[in-house]
C-alpha positions as CSV (number, residue, x, y, z in Angstrom):
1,X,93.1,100.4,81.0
2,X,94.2,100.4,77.4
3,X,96.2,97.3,76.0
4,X,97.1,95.9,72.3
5,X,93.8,92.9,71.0
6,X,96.3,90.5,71.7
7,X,98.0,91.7,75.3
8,X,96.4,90.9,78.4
9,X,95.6,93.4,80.9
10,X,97.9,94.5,83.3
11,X,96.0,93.5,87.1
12,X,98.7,94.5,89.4
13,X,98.4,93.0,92.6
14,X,100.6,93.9,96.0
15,X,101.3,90.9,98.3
16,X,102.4,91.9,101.3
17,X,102.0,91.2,105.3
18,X,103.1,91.0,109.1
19,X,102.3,90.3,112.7
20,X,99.0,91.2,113.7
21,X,98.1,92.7,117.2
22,X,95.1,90.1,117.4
23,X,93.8,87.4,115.8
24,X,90.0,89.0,115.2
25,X,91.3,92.4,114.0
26,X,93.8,93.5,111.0
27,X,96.2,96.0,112.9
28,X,99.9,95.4,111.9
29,X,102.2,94.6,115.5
30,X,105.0,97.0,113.6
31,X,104.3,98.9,110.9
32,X,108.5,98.7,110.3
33,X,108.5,95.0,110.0
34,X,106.0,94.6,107.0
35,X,106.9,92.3,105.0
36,X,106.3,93.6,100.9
37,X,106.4,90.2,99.2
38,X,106.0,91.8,95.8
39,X,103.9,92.8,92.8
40,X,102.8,90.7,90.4
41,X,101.3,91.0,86.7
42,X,98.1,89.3,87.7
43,X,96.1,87.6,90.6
44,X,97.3,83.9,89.9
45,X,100.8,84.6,90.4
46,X,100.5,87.2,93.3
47,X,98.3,84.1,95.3
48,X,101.1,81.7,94.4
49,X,103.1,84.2,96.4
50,X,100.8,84.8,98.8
51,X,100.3,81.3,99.9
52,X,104.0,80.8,99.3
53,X,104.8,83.1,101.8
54,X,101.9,82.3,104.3
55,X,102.9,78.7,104.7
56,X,106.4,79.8,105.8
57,X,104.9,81.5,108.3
58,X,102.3,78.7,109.5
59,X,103.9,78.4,112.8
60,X,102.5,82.1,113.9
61,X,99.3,82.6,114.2
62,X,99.3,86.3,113.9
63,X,101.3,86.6,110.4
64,X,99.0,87.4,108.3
65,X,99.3,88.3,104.1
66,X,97.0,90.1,102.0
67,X,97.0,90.5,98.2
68,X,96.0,93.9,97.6
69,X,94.3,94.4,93.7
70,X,96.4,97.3,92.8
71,X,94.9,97.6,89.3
72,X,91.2,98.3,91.3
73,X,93.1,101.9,93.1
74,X,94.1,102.5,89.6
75,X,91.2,102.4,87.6
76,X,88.3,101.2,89.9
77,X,86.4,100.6,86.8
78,X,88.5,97.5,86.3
79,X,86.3,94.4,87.6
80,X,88.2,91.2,86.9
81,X,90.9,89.8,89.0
């Protein structure tokens, strides 16, 4: 990833989750009721979303979120965060 001496890198990361079938596995109840939180510029804001939206769900035992590191599909040779 190319970027300016004095821009950070862009680390996308995809929040996103939904009601698992099981509590030892990580298949998705309903694929149609995913639940895309967002994207976010870098790993510290996407787990403030994460965890923002995992405690509203506390209650449920089988909602589950993820933060996916987009910027790692992108350009796999990216390492940080």
């Amino acid at each position: 990833m190319t970027h300016s001496p004095n821009q950070q890198p862009q680390l996308l990361h995809l929040v996103f989750g939904g009601e698992l079938e099981s509590l030892d596995g990580i298949t998705f109840r309903d694929l149609h009721a995913l639940e895309v939180v967002g994207i976010y510029p870098n790993y510290a804001e996407a787990h403030a979303a994460w965890k923002s939206a995992a405690q509203k769900s506390v209650d449920n035992a089988l909602m589950r979120y993820f933060v996916v590191h987009l910027h790692r599909l992108l350009d796999p040779a990216t390492s940080v965060n």
